[in-house]
N, C-alpha and C positions, 0 to 999 in steps of 0.2 A: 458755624452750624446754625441753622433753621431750627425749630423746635415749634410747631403749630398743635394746638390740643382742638378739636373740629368732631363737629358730628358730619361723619362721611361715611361714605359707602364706596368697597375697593373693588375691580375686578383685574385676574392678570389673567393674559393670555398668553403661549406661546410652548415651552418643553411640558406646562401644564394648561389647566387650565383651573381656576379657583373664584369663588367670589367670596365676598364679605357685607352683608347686608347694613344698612345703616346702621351706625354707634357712633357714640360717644369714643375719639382713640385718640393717642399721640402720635404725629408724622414728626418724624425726621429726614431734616435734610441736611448732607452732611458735604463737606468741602471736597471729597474726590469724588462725586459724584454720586451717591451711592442714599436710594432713600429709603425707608424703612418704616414699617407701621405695627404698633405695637396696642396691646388694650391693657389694663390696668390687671396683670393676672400672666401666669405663664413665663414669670422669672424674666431671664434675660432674652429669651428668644421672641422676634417680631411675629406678628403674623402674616404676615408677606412685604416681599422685599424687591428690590433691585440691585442688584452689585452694579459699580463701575467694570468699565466706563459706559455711562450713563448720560441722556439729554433729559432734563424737564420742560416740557414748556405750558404754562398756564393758558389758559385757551377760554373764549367765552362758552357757557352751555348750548347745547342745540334745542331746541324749541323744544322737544321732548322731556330733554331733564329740567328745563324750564320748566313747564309745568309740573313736574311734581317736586320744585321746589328747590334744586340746586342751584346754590350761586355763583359755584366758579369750577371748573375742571382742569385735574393737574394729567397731562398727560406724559408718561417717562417710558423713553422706547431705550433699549439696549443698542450699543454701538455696533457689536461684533454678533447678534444674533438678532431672531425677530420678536423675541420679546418683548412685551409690552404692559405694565401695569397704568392705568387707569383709576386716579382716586376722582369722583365728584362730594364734592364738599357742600352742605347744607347751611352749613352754622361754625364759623371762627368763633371760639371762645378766645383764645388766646395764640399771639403770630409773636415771635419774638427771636431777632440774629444774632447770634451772640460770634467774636472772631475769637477761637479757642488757641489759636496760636501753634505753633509749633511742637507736637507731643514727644517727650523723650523716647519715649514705646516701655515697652514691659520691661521691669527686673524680675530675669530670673532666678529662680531657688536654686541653693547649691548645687544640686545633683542636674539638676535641667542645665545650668551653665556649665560644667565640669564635663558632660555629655558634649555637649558642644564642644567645646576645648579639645578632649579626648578624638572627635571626628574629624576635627579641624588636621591632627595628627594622624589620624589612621582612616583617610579618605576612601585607601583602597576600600574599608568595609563595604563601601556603596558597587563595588565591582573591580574588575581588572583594566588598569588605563586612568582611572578616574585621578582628577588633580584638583588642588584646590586652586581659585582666584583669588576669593576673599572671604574671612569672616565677615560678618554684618554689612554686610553688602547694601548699599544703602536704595531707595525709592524714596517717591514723593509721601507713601503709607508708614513709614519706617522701613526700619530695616531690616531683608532678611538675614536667615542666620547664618549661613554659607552659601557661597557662589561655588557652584564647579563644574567641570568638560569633563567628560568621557574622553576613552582612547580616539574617538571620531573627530572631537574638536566640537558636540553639541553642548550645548547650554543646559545647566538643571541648578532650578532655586530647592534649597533643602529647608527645613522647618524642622527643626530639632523639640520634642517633645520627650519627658516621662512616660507620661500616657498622653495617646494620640485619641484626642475626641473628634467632635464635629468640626466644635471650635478653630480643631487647628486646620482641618482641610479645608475649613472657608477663610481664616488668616491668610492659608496658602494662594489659596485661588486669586484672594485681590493681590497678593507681591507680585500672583505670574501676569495679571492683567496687566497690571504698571512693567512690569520689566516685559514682555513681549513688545512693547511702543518703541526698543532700542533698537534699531536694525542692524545693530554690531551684535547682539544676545539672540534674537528672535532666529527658531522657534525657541520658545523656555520652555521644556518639563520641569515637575515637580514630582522630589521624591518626600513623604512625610518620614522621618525618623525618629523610632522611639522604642521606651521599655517595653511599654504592652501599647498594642492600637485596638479598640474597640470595635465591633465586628459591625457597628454602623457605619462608621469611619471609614471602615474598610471600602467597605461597599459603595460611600459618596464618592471615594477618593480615585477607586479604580473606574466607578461611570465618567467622572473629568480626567480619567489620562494621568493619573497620579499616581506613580510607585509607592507601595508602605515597603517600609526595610524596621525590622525588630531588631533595638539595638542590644549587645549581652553588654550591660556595667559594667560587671564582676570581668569577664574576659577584657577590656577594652582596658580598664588599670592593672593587668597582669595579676589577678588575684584569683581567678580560675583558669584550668587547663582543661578546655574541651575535650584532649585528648586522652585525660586520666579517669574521665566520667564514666562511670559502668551502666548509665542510663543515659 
């Protein structure tokens, strides 16, 4: 991973368009491709991004950003769309690689793994036909939480959640990025699964082509009966 703290100024263009005026921020550049600019405020979330698969290539300035003062342009286009973010840089404070190695990935909390488990067993919840391939089905990102085919024979990465936030449809999004490169997988959907999905979630999840499925706990370990519910 890359880690540069720089006073830059970002523009992206492409499913949007946004700028970010000169500051003081942290760039990240991380090993599947994927760069990220954040400023000192606003928790975990960047303020504008690029997911893999992703190209950087640092570029001299054009005589324009010349003059008013930039020293180097990082330009990063998207493989599979025309995106493109655009940082020019004023001022490295600090540039530093660090090789973070191989990440185990997340441990899940009882209920979030047991979820899993439980799906891993009652596949069908996702529809009629559906099979499983594999739990944690592995990528270069980690690995997802189950592989599975439809009655058709199509591919679908599942993301097992509690509660399904943002977090988890952009989790999703880079698994189906890396596993749509298999030509034995590709096309991959993505279904997110979980207790409750939050209704932004929803909304990111179904704009990229991604089923939400709400899973029942309590029915999935045989401890309620749908059918005896008077509501």
């Amino acid at each position: 991973m890359r880690v540069v703290i720089a006073s830059c100024s970002v523009d992206y263009s492409g499913r949007l368009d946004a700028h970010l005026p000169r500051a003081t921020r942290l760039i990240m550049v991380k090993a599947d491709g994927s760069v990220l600019v954040h400023s000192d405020g606003g928790s975990y979330k960047p303020l504008n991004w690029m997911s893999p698969p992703a190209r950087l290539a640092e570029v001299a300035p054009d005589e324009e950003d010349a003059e008013a003062g930039v020293t180097a342009r990082w330009e990063v286009t998207a493989a599979k769309t025309d995106d493109r973010l655009v940082i020019r840089l004023f001022e490295i404070i600090s540039d530093a690689s660090v090789d973070l190695g191989a990440d185990p990935g997340l441990t899940k909390d009882g209920v979030e793994a047991h979820l899993q488990e439980l799906l891993a067993e009652q596949v069908e919840v996702l529809g009629p036909g559906f099979r499983l391939v594999r739990r944690e089905y592995p990528t270069p990102i980690g690995p997802v939480d189950l592989l599975v085919r439809d009655a058709a024979g199509a591919a679908f990465a599942v993301e097992v959640k509690r509660v399904g936030g943002i977090d988890g449809v952009e989790q999703l999004t880079r698994y189906l990025d890396m596993l749509d490169r298999d030509p034995l997988l590709t096309p991959v959907r993505g279904i997110l699964a979980a207790q409750q999905i939050k209704p932004q979630a929803r909304v990111l999840a179904e704009d990229r082509g991604i089923r939400c499925v709400v899973l029942d706990y309590d029915a999935m370990r045989g401890l309620d009966d749908p059918s005896s519910r008077l509501f």
